[in-house]
C-alpha positions, 0 to 999 in steps of 0.5 A: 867879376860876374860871369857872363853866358859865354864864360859859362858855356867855355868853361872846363874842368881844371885838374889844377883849379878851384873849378869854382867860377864866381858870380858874387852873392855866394852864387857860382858855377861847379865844374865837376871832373865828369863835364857837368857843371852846377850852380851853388850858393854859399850862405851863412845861417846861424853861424854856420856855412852851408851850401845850396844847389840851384841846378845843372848848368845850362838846364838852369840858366845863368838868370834863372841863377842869379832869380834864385840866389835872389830868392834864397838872400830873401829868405835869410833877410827874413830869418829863416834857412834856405836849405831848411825851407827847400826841404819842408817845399818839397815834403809838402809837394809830395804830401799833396801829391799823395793826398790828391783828390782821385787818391782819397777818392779811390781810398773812400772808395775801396773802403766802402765798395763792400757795402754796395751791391756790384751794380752800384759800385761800378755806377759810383767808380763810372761817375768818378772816372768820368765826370770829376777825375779828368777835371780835378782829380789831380787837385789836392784834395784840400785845393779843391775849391767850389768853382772846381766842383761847379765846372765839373758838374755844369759839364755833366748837366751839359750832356742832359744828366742834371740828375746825374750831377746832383748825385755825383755832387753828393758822392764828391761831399761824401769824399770831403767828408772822409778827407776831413776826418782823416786830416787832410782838409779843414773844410767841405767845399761841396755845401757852398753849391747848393742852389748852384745847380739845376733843379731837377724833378724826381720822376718813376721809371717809365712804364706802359699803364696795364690797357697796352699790355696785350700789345706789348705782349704781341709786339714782343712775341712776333719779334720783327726786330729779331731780339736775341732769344736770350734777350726776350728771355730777360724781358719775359722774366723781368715781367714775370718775376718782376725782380729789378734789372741788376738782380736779373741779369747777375743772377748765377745757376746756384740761386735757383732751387728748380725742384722747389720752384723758387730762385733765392737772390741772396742779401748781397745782391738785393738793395735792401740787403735781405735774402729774396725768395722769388716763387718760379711759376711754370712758365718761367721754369720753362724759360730757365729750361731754355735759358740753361741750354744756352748758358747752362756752362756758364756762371750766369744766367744771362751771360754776355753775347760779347763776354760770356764770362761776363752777365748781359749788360743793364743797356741790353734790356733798355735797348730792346725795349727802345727796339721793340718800339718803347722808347721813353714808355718802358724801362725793366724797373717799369715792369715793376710797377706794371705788375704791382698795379694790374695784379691789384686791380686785375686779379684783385690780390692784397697791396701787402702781398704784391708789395712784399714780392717787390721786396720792398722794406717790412714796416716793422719786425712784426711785419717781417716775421708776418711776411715769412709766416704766411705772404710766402705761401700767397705769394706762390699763387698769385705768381702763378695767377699773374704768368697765366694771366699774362698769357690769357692777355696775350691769346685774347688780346685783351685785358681782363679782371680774373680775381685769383686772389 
């Protein structure tokens, strides 16, 4: 006779009885000594009797009981063990939940985050972190498909970054990739995007041409918006070093050779993995005299307002020019471009001089090896030549041809 619910929630445990209420089909209820009561199902595989445990009672209902009797004489009809295909269910299960995409992305991750320049690694983490993890991170990685990738990337384009989601596409491919050649995917689903997304232009940073130089200078010298001094500081060494912004603001007091009047920023931190000399002229050594009696006890140079354990954020410099009235007309990567065009065609030095101070990547070994054997000494000068002429800009008001070089 079946049971019924009310059977199920009356009946207790017996010390003088089986404790073992049928429901037909090898299903019944258990009744332990301790209350609890569970539902099993006997079966025969093979020859042999085993036994199968569906759940506590009445977290698993008497029909959800029954559906799973069901599912179990559908796998013995089909020639297989229930027990057996229970246990390969849940090693599956937690295969997947081992190998989730935010999983082999972290493991793609830390295996590559020495290569890249700290700036970056953070850049790449943020991406993830932001734009792809909540949305599918705790997909298996091999049931991530394209339509997962699509909506993970049209939101980033939603927020005006289609730039921003052509590259996290591209970091995504490079995770499939890894997961393919570790086993755990057969295919990248990341190609089936192309063209999926919105075209994007490839543009320079934004930079002022060299005629609006002396206003720059004036608006940055009167500081009406009150900048810290360590701020005007950063922007002052960024358009006399013309380093790149993540070089300037992790810089340590230890890459300085002061006496030597020279900062050496090492390969680790340049972006083409070489060791950088830049030549220090008078007026940034002047800075740098300041610079260390606010951050002289600190690691770096440019230490944070909020965290000075930690260096000036990236945003610090981008918001000081958006402050000083140059929004959209002037980023720190700018002032490489500034100081590339008018010391050519102000001061009258060589492309190959300038181009090598940008730390831009030799042509050839020969190029290299000419680099260190002469450029280093024209170098010198022209640093000097472009400070001084930054400040014959800045007392004339005007921008002038001075041919130093």
């Amino acid at each position: 006779m079946s049971l019924t619910n009310t059977k199920c929630q009356n009946a207790k445990y017996s010390a003088n009885g089986s404790n073992k209420l049928a429901d037909g089909g090898g299903l019944y209820l258990h009744l332990k000594p301790s209350g609890a009561k569970v539902w099993r199902q006997r079966y025969r595989f093979n020859g042999k009797e085993n036994t199968l445990t569906h759940g506590p009672y009445p977290t698993v209902s008497l029909l959800e009981a029954r559906d799973k009797r069901e599912e179990a004489r559908k796998i013995l009809l089909a020639g297989n063990d229930p027990a057996q295909v229970r246990k390969d269910q849940k090693l599956s299960a937690a295969t997947n939940a081992a190998t989730t995409f935010e999983l082999v992305a972290r493991e793609w991750y830390e295996l590559n985050k020495d290569q890249w320049s700290p700036h970056y690694s953070m850049t790449i983490l943020h991406r993830f972190e932001q734009g792809v993890f909540p949305y599918f991170g705790n997909h298996p990685v091999s049931e991530v498909t394209a339509p997962h990738l699509l909506d993970a990337m049209r939101r980033i384009e939603r927020r005006g970054a289609p730039e921003v989601a052509h590259r996290t596409l591209q970091l995504c491919g490079q995770v499939f990739r890894y997961a393919i050649v570790t086993g755990r995917m057969s295919r990248s689903p990341a190609g089936d995007l192309r063209g999926a997304l919105r075209p994007t232009k490839h543009s320079h940073y934004a930079s002022i041409d060299t005629k609006e130089l002396p206003e720059f200078l004036r608006v940055l010298e009167k500081n009406d918006v009150r900048l810290y001094a360590q701020t005007r500081h950063a922007v002052r060494m960024l358009m006399l070093t013309f380093v790149r912004t993540t070089e300037l603001i992790a810089a340590k007091w230890p890459e300085f050779d002061l006496a030597n009047a020279e900062w050496i920023i090492p390969a680790e931190r340049m972006k083409m993995k070489r060791p950088h000399i830049v030549p220090l002229a008078k007026q940034v050594l002047e800075i740098l005299k300041e610079l260390k009696e606010l951050n002289g006890k600190r690691e770096y140079v440019f230490a944070s307002e909020a965290r000075p354990l930690q260096h000036m954020s990236n945003n610090t410099v981008l918001s000081a020019l958006k402050r000083l009235g140059y929004n959209g007309r002037m980023t720190g990567h700018g002032f490489r471009a500034l100081a590339m065009t008018t010391i050519k065609e102000k001061l009258g030095y060589r492309h190959e001089v300038v181009d090598r101070q940008l730390a831009h990547a030799p042509a050839s070994k020969v190029d290299a090896a000419y680099d260190r054997a002469k450029f280093l000494d024209d170098r010198k000068v022209m640093m000097q030549d472009w400070a001084d002429y930054l400040d014959k800009v800045a007392a004339t008001g005007k921008v002038i041809r001075v041919n130093f070089g």
